[in-house]
MIZALUM-917389 format. One record per atom (N, C-alpha, C): y, z, x; atom name; residue in one letter. Coordinates in Angstrom, 3 decimals, always signed. Atoms other than C-alpha are relative to their C-alpha. Layout:
! MIZALUM-917389
<<Y,Z,X>,"CA","A">
...
This chain:
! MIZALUM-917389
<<+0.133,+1.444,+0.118>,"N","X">
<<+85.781,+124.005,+58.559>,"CA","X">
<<+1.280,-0.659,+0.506>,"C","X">
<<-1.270,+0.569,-0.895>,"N","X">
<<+88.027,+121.934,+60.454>,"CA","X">
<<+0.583,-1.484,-0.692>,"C","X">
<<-0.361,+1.313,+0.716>,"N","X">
<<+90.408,+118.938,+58.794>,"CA","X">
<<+0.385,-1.036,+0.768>,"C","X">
<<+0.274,+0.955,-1.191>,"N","X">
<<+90.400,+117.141,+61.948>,"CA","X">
<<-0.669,-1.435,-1.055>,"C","X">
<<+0.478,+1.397,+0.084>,"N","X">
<<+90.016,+113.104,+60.500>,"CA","X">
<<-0.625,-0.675,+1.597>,"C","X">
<<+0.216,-0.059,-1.720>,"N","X">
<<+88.072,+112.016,+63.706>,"CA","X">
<<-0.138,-2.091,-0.466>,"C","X">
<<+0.148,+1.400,-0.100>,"N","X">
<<+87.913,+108.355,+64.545>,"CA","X">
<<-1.089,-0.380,-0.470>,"C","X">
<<+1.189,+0.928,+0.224>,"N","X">
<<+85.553,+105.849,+63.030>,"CA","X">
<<-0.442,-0.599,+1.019>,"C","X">
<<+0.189,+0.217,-1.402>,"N","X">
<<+83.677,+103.933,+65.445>,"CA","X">
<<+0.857,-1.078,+0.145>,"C","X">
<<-0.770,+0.978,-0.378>,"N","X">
<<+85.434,+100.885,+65.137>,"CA","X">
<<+0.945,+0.384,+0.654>,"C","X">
<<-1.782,-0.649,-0.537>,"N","X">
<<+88.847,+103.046,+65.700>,"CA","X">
<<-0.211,+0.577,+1.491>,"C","X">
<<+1.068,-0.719,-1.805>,"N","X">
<<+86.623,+104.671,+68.832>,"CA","X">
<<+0.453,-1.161,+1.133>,"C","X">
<<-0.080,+1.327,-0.606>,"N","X">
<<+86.235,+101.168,+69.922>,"CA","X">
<<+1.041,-0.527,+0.341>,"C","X">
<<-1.089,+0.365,-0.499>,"N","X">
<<+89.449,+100.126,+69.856>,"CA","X">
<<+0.479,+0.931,+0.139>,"C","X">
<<-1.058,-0.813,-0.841>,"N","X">
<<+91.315,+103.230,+71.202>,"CA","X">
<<-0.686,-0.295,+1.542>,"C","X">
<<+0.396,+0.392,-1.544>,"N","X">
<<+88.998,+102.964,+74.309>,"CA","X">
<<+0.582,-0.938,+1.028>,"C","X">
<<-0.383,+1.345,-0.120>,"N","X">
<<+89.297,+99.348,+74.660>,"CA","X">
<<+1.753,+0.259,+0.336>,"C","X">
<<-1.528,-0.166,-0.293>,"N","X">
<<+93.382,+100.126,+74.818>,"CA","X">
<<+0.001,+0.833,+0.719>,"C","X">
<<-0.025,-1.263,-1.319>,"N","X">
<<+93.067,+103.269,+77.293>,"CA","X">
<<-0.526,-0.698,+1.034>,"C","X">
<<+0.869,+0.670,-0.901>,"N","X">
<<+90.798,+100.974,+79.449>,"CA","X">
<<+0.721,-1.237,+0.214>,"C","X">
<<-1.080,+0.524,+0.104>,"N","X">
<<+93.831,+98.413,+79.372>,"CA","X">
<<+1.243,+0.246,+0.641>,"C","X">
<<-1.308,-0.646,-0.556>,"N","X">
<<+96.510,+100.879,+79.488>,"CA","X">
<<-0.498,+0.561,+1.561>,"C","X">
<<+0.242,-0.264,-1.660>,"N","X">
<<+94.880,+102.418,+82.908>,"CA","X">
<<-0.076,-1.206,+1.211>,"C","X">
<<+0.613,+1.241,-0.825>,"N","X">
<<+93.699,+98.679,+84.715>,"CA","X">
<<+1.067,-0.213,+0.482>,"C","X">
<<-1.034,+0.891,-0.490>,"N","X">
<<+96.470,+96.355,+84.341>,"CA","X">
<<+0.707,+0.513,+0.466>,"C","X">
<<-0.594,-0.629,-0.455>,"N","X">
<<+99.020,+98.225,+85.341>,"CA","X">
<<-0.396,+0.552,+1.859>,"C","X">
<<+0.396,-0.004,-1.692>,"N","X">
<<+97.313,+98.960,+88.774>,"CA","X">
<<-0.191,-1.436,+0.797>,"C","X">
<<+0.076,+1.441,-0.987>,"N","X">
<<+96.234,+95.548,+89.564>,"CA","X">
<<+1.530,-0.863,-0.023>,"C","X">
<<-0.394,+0.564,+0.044>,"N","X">
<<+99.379,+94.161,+88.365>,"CA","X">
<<+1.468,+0.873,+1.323>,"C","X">
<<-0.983,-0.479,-0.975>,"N","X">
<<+101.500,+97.050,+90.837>,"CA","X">
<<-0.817,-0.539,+1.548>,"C","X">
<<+0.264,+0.314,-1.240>,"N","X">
<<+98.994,+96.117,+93.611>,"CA","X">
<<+0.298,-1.171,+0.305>,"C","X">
<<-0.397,+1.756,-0.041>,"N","X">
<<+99.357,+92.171,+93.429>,"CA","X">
<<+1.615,+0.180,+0.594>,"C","X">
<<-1.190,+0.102,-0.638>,"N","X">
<<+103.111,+92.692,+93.890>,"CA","X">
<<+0.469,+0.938,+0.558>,"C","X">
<<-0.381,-0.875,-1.670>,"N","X">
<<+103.534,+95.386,+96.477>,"CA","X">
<<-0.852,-0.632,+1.194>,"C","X">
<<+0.865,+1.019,-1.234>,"N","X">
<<+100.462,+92.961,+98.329>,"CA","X">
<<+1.215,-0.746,+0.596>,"C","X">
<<-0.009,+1.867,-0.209>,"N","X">
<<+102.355,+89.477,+97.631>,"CA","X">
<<+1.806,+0.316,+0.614>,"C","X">
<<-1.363,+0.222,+0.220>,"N","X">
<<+106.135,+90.789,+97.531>,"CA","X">
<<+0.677,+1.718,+0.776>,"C","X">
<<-0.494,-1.267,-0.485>,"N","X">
<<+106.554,+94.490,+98.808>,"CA","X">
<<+0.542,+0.883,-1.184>,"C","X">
<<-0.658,-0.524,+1.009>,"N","X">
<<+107.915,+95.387,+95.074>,"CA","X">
<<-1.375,+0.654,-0.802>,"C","X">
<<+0.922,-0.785,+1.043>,"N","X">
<<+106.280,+98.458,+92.851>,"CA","X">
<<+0.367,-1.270,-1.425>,"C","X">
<<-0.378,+0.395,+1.035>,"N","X">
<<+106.404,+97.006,+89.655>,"CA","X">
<<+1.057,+0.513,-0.877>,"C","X">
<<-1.421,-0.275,+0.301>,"N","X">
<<+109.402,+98.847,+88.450>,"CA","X">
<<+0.877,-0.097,+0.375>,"C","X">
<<-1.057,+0.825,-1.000>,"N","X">
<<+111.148,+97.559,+91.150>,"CA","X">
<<+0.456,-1.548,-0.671>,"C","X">
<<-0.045,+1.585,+0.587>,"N","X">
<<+110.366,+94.166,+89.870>,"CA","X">
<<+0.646,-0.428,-1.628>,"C","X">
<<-0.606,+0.138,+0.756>,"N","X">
<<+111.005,+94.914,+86.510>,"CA","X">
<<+1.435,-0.029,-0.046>,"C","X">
<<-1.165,-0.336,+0.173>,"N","X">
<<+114.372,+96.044,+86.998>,"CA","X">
<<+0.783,-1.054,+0.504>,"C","X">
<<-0.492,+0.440,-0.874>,"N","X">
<<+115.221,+93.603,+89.388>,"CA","X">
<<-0.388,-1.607,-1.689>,"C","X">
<<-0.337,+0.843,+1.103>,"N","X">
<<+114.049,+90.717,+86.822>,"CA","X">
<<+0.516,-0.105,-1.367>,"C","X">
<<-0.690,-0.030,+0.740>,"N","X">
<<+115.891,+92.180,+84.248>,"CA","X">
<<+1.508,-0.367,-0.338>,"C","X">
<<-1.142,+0.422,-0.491>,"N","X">
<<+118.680,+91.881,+85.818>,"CA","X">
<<+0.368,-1.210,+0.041>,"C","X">
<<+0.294,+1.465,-0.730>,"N","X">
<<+117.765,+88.559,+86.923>,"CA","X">
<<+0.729,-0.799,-1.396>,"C","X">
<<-0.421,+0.673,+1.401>,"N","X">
<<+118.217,+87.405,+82.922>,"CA","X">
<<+1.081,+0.480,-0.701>,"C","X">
<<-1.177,-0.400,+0.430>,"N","X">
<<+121.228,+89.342,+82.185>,"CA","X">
<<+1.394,-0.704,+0.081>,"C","X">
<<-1.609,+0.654,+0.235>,"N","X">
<<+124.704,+87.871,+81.632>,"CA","X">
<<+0.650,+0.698,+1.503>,"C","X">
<<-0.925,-0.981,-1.056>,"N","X">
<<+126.347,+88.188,+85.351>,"CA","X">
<<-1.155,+0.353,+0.712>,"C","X">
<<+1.133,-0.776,-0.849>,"N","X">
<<+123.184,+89.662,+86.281>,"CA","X">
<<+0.421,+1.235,-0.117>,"C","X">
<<-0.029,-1.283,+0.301>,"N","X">
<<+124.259,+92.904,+85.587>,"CA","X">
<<+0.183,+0.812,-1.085>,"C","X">
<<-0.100,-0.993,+1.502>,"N","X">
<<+123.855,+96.006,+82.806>,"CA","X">
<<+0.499,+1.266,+0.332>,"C","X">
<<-1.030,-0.968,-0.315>,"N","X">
<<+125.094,+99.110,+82.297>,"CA","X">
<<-1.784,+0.964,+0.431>,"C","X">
<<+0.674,-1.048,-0.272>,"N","X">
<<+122.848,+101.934,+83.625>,"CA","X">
<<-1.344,+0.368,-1.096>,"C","X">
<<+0.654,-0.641,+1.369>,"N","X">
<<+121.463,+103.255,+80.180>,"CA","X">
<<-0.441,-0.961,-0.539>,"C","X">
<<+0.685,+1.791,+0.492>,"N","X">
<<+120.756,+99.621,+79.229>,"CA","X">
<<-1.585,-0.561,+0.800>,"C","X">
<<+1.161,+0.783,-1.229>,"N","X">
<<+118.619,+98.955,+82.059>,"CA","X">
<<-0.964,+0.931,-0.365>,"C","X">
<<+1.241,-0.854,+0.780>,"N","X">
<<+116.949,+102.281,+81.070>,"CA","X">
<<-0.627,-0.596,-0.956>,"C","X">
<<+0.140,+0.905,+1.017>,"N","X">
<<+116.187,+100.998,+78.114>,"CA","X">
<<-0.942,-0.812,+0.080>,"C","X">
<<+0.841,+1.132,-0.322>,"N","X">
<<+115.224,+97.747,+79.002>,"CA","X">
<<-1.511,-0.021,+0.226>,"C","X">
<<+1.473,-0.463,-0.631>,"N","X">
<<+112.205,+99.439,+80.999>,"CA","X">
<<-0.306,+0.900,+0.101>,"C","X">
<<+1.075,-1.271,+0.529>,"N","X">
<<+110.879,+102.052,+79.395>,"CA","X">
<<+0.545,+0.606,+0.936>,"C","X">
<<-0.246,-1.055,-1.064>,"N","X">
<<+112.386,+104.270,+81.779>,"CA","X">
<<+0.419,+0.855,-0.019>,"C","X">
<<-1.156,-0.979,+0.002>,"N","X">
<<+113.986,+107.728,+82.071>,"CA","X">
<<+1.128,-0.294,+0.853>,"C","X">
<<-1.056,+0.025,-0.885>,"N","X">
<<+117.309,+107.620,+83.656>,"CA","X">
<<-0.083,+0.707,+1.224>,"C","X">
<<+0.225,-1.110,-1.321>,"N","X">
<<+116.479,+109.933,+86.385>,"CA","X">
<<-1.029,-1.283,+1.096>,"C","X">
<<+1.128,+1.083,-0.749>,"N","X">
<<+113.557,+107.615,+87.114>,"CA","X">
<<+0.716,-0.976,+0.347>,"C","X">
<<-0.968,+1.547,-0.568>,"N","X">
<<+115.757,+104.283,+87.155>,"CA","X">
<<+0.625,+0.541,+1.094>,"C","X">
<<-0.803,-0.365,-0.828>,"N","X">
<<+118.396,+106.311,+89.253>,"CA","X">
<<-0.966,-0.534,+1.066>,"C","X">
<<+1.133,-0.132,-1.496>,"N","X">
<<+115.773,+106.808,+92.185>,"CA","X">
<<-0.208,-1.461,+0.531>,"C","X">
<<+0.200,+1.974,-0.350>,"N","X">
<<+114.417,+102.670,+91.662>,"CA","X">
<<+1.051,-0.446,+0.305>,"C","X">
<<-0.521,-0.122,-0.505>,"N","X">
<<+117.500,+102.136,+92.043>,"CA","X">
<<+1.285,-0.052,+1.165>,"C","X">
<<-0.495,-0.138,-1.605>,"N","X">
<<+118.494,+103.486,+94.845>,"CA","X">
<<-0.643,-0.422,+0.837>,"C","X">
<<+0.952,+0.654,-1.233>,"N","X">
<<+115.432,+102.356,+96.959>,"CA","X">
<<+0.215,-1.612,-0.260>,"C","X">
<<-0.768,+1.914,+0.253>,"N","X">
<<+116.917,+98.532,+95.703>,"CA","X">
<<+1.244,-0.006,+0.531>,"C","X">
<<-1.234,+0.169,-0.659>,"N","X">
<<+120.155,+99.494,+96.784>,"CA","X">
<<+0.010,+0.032,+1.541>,"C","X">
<<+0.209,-0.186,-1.877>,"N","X">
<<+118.574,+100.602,+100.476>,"CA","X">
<<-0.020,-1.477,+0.371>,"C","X">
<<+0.539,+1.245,-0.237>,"N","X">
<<+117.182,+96.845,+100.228>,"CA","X">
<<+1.074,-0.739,+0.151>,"C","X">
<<-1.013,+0.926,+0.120>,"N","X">
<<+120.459,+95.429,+99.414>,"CA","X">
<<-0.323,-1.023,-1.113>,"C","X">
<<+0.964,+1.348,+1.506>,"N","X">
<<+118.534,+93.749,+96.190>,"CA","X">
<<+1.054,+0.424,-0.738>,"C","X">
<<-0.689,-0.755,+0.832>,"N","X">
<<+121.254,+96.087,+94.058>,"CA","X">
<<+1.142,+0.223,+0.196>,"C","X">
<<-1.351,-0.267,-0.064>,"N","X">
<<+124.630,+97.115,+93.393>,"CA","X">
<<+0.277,+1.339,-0.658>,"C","X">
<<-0.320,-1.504,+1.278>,"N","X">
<<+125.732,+100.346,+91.463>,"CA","X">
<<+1.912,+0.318,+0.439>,"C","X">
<<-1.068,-0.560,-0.268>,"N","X">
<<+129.146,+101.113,+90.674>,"CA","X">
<<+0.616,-0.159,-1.561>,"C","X">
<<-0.624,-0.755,+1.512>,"N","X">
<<+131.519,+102.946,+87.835>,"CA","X">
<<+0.398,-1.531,-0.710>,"C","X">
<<-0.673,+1.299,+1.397>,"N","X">
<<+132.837,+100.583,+84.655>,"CA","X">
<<+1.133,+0.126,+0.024>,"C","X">
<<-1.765,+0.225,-0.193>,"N","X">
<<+136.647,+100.344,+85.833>,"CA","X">
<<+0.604,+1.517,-1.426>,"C","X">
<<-0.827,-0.624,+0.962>,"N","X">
<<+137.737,+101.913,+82.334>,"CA","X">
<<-0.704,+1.495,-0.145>,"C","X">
<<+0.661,-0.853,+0.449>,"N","X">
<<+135.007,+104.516,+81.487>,"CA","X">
<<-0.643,+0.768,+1.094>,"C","X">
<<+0.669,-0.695,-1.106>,"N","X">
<<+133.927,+107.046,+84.526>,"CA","X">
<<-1.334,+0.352,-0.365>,"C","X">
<<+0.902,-0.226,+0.149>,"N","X">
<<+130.813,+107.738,+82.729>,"CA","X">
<<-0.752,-1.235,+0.081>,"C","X">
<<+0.673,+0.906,-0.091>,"N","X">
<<+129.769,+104.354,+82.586>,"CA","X">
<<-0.714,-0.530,+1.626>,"C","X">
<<+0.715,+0.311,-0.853>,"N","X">
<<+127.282,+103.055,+85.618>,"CA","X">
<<-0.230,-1.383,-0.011>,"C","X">
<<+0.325,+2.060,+0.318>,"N","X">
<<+127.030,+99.184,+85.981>,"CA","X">
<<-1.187,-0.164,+1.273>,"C","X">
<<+1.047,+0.683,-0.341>,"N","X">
<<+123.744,+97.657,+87.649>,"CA","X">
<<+0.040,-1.537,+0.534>,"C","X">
<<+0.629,+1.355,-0.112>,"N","X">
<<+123.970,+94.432,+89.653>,"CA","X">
<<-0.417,-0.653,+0.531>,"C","X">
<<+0.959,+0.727,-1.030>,"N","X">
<<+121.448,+92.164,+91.122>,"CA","X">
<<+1.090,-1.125,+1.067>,"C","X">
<<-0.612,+0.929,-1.257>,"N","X">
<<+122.759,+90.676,+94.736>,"CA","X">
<<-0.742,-0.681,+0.079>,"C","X">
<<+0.844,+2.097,+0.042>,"N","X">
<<+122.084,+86.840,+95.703>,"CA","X">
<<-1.418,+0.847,+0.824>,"C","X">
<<+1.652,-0.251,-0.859>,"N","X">
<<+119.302,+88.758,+98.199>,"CA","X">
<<-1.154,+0.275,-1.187>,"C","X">
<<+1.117,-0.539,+1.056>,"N","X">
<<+117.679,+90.563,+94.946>,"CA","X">
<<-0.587,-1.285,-1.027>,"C","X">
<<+0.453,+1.180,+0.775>,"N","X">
<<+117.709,+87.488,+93.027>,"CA","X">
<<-0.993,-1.043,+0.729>,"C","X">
<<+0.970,+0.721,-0.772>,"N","X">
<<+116.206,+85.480,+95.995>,"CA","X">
<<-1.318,+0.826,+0.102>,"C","X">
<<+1.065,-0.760,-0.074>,"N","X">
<<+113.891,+88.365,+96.103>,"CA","X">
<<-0.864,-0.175,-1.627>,"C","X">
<<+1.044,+0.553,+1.399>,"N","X">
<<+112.469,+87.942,+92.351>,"CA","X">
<<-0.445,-1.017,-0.265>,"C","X">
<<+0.548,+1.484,+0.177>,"N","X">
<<+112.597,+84.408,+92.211>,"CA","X">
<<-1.250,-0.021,+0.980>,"C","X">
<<+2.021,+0.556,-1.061>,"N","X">
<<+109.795,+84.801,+95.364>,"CA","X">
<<-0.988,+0.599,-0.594>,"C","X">
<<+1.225,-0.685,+0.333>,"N","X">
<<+107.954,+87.365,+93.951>,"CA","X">
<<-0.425,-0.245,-1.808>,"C","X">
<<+0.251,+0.214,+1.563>,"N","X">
<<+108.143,+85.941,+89.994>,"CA","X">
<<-1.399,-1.155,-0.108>,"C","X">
<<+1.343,+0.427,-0.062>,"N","X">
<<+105.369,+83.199,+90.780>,"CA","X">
<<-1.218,+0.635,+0.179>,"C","X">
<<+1.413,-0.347,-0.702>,"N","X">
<<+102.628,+85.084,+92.179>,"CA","X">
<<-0.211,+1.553,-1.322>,"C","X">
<<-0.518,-1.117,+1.348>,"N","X">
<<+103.884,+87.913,+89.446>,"CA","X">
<<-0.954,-0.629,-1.213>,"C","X">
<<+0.491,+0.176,+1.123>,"N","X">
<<+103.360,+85.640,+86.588>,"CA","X">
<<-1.528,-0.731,-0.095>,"C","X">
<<+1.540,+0.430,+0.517>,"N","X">
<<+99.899,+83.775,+87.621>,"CA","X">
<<-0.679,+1.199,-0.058>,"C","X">
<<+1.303,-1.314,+0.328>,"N","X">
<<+98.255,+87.121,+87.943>,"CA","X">
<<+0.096,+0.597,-1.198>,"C","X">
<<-0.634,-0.071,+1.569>,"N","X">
<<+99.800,+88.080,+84.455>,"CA","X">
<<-0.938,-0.498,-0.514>,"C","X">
<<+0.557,+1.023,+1.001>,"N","X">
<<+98.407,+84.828,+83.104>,"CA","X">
<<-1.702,+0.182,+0.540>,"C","X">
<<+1.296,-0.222,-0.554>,"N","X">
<<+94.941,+85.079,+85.042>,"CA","X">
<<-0.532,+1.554,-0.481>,"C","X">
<<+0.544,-1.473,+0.053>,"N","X">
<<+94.572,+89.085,+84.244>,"CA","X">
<<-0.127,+0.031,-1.769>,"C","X">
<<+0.018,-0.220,+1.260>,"N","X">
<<+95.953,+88.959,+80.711>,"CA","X">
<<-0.542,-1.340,-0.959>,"C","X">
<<+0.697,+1.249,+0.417>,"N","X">
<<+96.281,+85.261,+79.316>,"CA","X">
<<-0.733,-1.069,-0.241>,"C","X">
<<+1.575,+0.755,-0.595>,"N","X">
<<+93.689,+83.384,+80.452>,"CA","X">
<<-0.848,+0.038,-0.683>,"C","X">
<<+1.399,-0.398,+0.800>,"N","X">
<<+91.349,+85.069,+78.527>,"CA","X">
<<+0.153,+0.032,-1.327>,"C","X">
<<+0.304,-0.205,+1.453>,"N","X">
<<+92.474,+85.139,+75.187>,"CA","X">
<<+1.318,-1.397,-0.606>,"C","X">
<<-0.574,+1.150,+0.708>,"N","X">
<<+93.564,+81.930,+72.727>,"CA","X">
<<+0.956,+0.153,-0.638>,"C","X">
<<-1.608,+0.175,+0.484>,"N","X">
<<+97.123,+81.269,+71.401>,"CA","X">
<<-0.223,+0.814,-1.260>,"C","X">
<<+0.009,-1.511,+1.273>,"N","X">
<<+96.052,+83.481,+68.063>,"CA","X">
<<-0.615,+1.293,+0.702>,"C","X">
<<-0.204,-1.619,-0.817>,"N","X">
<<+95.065,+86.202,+70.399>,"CA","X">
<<+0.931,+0.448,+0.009>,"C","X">
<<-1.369,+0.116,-0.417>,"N","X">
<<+98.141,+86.009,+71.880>,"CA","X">
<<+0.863,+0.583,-0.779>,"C","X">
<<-1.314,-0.092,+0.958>,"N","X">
<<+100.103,+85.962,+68.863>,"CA","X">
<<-0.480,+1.346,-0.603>,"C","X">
<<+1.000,-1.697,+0.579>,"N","X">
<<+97.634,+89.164,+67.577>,"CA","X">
<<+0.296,+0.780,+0.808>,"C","X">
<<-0.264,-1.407,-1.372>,"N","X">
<<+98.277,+90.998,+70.978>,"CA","X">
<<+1.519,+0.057,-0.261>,"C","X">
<<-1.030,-0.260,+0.413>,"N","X">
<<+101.826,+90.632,+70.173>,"CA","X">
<<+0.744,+0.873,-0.981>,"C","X">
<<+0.535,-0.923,+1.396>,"N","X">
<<+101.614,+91.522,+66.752>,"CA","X">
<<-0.359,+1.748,+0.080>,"C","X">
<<+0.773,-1.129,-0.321>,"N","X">
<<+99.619,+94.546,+67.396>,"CA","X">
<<+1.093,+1.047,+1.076>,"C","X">
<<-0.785,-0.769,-0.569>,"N","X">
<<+101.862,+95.777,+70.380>,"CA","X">
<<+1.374,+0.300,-0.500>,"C","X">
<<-1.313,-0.773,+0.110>,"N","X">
<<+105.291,+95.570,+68.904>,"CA","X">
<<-0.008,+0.861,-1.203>,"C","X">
<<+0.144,-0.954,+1.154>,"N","X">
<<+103.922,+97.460,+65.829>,"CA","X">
<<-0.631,+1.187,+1.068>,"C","X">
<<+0.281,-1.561,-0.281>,"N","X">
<<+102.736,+100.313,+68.272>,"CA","X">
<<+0.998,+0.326,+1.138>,"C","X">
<<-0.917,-0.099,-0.747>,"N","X">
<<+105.504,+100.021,+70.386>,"CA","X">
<<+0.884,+0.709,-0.683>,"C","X">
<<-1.087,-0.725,+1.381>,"N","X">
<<+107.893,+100.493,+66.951>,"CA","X">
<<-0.746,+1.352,-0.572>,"C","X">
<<+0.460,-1.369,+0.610>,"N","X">
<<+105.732,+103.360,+65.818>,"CA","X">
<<+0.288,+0.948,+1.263>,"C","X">
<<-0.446,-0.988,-0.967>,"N","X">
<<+106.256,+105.031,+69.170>,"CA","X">
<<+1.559,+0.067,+0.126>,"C","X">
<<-1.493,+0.237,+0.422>,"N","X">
<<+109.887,+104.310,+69.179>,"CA","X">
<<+0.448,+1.281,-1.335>,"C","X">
<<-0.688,-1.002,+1.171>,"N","X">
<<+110.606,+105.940,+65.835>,"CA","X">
<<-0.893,+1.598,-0.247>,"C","X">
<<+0.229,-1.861,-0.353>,"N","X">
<<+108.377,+109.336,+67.063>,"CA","X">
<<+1.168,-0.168,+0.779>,"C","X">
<<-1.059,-0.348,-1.021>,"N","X">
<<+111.216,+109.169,+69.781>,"CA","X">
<<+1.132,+0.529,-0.807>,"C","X">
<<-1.211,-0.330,+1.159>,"N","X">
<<+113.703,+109.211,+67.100>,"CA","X">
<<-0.186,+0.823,-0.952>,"C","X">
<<+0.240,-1.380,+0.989>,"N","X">
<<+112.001,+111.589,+64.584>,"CA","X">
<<-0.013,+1.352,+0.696>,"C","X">
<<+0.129,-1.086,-0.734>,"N","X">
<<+111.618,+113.927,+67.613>,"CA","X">
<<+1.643,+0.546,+0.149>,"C","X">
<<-1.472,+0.006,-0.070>,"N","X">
<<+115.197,+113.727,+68.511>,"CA","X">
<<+0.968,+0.334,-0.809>,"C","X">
<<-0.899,+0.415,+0.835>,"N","X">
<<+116.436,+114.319,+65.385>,"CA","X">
<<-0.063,+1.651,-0.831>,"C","X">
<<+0.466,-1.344,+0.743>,"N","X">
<<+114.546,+117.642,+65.057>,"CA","X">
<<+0.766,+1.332,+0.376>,"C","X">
């Protein structure tokens, strides 16, 4: 006999419903801006992260951070931003381990073009469709499974 708890249907329903989410957007929202702008969407992220940073620039491991990213992975993004001239990379004067991140006037002119056409398809794909207590429920809902994934990262880490 197996102690497998298996999903209810409701719980069915909504894991689907979120796998059928997590697979979509994410494609339409990398195709829209490699169409409109030439940028993957981790390009873009990184690059508008930057964009809102103090200086415009972070430290390496920050920017990880920022976007869900492995460091290996950021490295690579990048570097194909630095080919562009959108990027900067260079040591933290005091600390040789440190890596600093910072967006050039081109990268910034480059997000500011591609942040319109970015955020109506956002608002048209995601917002559009659901009312200011959606909204505040889809919020809700994600940074509580965001924080539960988070602290597996940290219970794993710790093992």
């Amino acid at each position: 006999m197996s102690d497998t708890q298996w999903l209810s249907s409701d719980e069915r329903e909504a894991w689907l419903a979120l796998v059928s989410v997590m697979f979509k957007t994410p494609g339409t929202i990398e195709r829209q801006l490699v169409e409109d702008s030439g940028l993957s969407f981790a390009e873009y992220l990184v690059l508008a992260i930057l964009s809102e940073a103090p200086d415009r620039r972070r430290r390496m491991s920050d920017l990880a951070a920022a976007t869900y990213t492995a460091q290996s992975r950021l490295s690579r993004i990048v570097t194909r931003l630095e080919a562009q001239n959108l990027v900067e990379r260079y040591g933290d004067g005091g600390d040789k381990r440190v890596v600093v991140a910072t967006l050039t006037d081109r990268g910034m002119e480059r997000v500011e073009a591609a942040a319109p056409g970015h955020v109506a398809h956002v608002r048209n794909a995601v917002f559009d469709k659901l009312s200011a207590q959606q909204v505040r429920q889809l919020a809700t809902i994600c940074q509580t499974l965001a924080g539960a994934s988070d602290q597996g990262k940290v219970e794993a880490s710790q093992a």
